[in-house]
C-alpha positions as CSV (number, residue, x, y, z in Angstrom):
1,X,-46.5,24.1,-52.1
2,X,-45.4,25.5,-48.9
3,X,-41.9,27.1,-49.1
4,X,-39.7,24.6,-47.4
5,X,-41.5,22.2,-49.2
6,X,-40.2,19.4,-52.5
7,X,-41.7,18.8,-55.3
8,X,-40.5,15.0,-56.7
9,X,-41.4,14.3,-60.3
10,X,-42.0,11.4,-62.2
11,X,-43.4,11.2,-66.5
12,X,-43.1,8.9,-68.5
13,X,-41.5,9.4,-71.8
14,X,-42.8,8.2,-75.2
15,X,-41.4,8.0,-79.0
16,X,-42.8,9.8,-81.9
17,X,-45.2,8.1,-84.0
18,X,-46.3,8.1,-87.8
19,X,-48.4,11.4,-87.0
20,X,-51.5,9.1,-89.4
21,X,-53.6,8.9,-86.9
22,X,-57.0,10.2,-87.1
23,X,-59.3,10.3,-84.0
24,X,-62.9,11.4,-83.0
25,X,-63.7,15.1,-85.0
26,X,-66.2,15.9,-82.3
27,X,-68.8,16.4,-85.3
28,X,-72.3,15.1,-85.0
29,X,-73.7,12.9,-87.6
30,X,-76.0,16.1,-89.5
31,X,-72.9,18.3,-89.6
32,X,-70.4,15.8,-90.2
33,X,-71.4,15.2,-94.3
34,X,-71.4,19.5,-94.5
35,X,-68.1,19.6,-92.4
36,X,-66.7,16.4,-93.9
37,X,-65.3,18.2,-97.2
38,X,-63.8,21.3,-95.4
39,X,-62.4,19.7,-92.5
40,X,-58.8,18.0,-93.2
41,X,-56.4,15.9,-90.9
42,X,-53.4,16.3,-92.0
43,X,-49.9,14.6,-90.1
44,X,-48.6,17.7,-88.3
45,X,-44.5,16.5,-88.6
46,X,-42.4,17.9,-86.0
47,X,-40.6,15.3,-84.4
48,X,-39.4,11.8,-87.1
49,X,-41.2,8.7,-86.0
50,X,-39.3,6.6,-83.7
51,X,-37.7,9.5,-82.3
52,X,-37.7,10.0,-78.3
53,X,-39.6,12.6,-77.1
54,X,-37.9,14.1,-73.8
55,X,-41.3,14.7,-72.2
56,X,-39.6,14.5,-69.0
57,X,-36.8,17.0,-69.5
58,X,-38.7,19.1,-71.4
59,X,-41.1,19.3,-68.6
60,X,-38.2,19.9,-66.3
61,X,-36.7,22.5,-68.3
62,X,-40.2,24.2,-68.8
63,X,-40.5,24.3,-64.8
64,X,-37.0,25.9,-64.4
65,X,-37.8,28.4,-66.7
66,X,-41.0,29.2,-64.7
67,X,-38.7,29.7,-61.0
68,X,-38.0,26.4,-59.9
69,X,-34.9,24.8,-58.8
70,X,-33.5,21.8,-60.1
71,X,-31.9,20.2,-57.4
72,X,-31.6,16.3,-58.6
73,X,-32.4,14.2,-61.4
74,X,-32.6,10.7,-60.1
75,X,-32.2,7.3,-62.0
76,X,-34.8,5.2,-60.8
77,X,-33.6,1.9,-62.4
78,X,-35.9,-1.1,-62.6
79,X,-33.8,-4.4,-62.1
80,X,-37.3,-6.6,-62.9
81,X,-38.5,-3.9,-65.9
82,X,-40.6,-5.5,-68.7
83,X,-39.5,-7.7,-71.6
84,X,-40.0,-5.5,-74.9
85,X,-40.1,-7.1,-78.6
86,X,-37.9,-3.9,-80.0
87,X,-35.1,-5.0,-82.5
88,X,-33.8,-1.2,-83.4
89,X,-32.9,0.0,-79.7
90,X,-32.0,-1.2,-76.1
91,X,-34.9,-2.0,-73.7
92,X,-35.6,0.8,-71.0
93,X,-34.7,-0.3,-67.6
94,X,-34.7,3.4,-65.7
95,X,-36.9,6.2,-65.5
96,X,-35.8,10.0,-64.4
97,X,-37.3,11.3,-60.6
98,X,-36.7,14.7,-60.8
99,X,-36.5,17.1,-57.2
100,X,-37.7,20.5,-57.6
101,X,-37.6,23.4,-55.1
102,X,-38.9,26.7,-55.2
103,X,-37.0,28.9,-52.0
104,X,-33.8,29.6,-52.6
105,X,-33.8,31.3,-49.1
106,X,-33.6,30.1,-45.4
107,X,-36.6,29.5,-44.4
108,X,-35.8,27.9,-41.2
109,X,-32.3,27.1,-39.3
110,X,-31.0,24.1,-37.2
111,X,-28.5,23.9,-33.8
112,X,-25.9,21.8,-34.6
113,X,-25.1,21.1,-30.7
114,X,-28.6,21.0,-29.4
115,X,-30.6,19.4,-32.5
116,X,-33.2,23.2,-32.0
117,X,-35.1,24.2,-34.6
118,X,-36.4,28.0,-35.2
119,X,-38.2,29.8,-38.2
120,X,-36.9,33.1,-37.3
121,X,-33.3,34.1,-37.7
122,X,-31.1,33.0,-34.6
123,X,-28.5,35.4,-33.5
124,X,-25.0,32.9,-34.1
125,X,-21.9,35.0,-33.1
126,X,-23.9,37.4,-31.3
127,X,-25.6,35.1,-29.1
128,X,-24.9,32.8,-26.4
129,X,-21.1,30.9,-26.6
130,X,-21.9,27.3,-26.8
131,X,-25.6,27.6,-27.7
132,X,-25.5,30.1,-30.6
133,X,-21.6,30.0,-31.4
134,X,-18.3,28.6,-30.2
135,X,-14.6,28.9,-31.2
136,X,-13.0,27.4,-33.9
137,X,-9.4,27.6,-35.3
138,X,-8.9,29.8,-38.5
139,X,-8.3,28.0,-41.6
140,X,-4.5,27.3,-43.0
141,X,-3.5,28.1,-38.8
142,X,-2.3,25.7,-36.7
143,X,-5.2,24.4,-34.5
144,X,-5.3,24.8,-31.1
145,X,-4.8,20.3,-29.6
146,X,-7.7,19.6,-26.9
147,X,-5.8,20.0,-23.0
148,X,-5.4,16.0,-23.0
149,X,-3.4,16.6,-25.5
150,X,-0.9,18.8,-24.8
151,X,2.0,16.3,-23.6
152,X,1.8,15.0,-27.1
153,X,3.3,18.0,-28.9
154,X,6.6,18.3,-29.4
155,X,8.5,21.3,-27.2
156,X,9.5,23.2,-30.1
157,X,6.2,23.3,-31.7
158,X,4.3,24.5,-28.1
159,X,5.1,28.1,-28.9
160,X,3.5,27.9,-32.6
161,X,0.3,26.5,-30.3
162,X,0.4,29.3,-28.2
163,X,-0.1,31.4,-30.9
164,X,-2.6,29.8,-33.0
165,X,-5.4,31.9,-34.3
166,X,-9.6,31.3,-33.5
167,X,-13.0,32.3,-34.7
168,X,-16.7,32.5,-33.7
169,X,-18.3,30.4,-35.5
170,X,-22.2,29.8,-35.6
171,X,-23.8,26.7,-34.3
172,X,-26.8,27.3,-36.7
173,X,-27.5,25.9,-40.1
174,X,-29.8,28.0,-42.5
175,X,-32.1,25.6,-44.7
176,X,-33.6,27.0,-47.7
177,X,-36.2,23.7,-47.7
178,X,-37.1,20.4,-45.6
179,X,-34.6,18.1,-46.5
180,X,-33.7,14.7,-44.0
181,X,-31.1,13.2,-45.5
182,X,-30.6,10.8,-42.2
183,X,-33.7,9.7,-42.8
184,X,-32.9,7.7,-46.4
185,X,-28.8,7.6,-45.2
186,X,-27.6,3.6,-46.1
187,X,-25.5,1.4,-43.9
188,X,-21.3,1.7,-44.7
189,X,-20.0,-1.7,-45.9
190,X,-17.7,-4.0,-43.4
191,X,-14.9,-2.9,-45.7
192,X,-15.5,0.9,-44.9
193,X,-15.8,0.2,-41.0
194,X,-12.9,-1.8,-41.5
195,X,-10.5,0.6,-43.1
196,X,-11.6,3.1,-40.0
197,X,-9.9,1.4,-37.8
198,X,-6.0,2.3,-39.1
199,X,-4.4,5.8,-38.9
200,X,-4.6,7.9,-41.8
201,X,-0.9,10.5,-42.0
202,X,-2.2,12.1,-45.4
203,X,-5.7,13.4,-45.7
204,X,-7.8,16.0,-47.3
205,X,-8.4,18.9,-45.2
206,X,-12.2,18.4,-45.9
207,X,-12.3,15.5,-44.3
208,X,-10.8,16.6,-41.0
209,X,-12.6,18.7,-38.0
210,X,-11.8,21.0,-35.8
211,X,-9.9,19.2,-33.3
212,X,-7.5,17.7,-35.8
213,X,-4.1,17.8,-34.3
214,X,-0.9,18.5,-36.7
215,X,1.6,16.4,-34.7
216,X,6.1,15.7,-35.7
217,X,5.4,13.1,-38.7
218,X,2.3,14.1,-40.5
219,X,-1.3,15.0,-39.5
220,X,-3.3,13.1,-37.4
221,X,-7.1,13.4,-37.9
222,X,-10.3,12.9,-35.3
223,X,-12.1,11.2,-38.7
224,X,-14.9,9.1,-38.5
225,X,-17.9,8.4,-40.4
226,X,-21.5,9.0,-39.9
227,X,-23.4,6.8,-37.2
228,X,-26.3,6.8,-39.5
229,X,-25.0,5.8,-42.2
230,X,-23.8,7.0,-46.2
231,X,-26.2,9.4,-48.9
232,X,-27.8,7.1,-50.5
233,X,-27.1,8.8,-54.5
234,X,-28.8,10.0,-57.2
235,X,-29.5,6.4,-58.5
236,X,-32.4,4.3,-56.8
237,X,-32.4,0.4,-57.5
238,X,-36.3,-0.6,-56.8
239,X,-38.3,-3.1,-58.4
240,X,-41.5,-2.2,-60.1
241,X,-44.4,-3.9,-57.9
242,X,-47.6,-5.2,-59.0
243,X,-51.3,-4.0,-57.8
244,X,-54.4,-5.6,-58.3
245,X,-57.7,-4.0,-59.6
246,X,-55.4,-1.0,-59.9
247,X,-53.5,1.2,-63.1
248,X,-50.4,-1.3,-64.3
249,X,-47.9,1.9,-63.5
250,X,-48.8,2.3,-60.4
251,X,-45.5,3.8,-58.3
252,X,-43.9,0.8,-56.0
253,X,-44.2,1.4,-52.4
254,X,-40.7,2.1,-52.2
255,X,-40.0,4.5,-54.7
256,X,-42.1,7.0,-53.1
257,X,-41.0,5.9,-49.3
258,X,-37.8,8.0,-50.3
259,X,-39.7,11.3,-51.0
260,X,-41.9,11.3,-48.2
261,X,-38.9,10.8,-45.4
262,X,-37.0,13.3,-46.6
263,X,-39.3,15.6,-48.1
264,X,-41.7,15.6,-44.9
265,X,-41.6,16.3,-41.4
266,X,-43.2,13.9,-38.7
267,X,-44.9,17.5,-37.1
């Protein structure tokens, strides 16, 4: 695996059985009547019978304990998932996809402003103003309005503008692995584009950038949602999809589209 690569996991899971079963002894048929009275099968009990196993997150748990980094555990839940005859439990429906990294260091950085991507370290603040870094207003000041906006403020708040405090800030974003989330992003609902469209007085200050203005009334924020869309989530709604001349589990097209946009690069 390279180090800004993913590792996506899928196993299935299975419940614990009477432990009676016997199975091929490997003996041939001359040393199988000599063997036959020392060699014993006996049920090896562990786990009860009908008890799940956790393959899956014991797996998982096995692989964190080896380095790796647990970074999702996905629901992949099967709308069209087969019939089943049980009459002691609820039908399975979903199966865990589970997305493993091993860096837990940059390993490469992106440019915010000029979409750039480098391997090695950029210099942020001690670059180039508007290509590595720019200025941004402290946190819990008063930000500093965009020139346009200046007749908008109040005359007894221009002072406190005048004396609002700034930073360097870097332009670059450190990656510890390949990771495109606007590649899997989903389409906002008419509602949400809707709702964008009206003033907001109270918001989070997560929510806001940089050139929020705090104006006599209440803030009012530069908010908008992404052009490309929403994250998608940790749960993934895909039908299971048939094959012919092929293994019945075979992964659906779709299931592993998700992995391979985000988890690889075009280049």
């Amino acid at each position: 695996l390279k180090k800004e690569g993913s590792l996506w996991l899928n196993i299935g899971d299975t419940y614990g059985g009477s432990c009676q079963g016997g199975g091929d002894t490997g003996l041939s048929k001359e040393r199988h009547r000599k063997e036959l009275l020392t060699y014993t099968n006996k049920p090896q009990r562990k786990l009860m019978p009908k008890c799940l196993l956790m393959i899956p997150e014991r797996l998982a748990w096995s692989l964190i304990q080896n380095g790796w980094i647990l970074r999702n555990k996905i629901i992949w839940y099967k709308p069209n998932s087969m019939p089943s005859s049980v009459k002691d439990r609820l039908s399975n429906r979903w199966e865990g996809l589970f997305l493993f990294v091993k860096s837990s260091k940059p390993v490469y950085w992106t440019n915010r402003k000029t979409g750039k991507l480098v391997t090695k370290q950029p210099l942020g603040t001690k670059g180039i103003e508007e290509i590595d870094w720019e200025w941004r207003n402290i946190e819990g000041s008063w930000q500093r309005p965009n020139r346009d906006e200046i007749f908008k403020i109040p005359s007894r708040q221009k002072s406190t503008y005048a004396t609002a405090k700034l930073k360097k800030v870097s332009l670059w974003t450190a990656h510890d692995y390949y990771f495109d989330l606007d590649a899997v992003r989903e389409a906002y609902t008419d509602s949400t584009h809707e709702r964008m469209k009206y003033p907001i007085n109270k918001i989070p200050r997560a929510w806001t950038d940089e050139k929020a203005t705090p104006m006599s009334g209440g803030k009012t924020p530069n908010f908008n949602i992404s052009d490309v869309g929403k994250n998608p989530g940790d749960v993934f709604e895909i039908n299971t999809q048939p094959f012919p001349k092929a293994h019945f589990a075979v992964f659906p097209e779709k299931l592993c589209e998700k992995p391979i946009k985000v988890g690889c690069p075009e280049q």
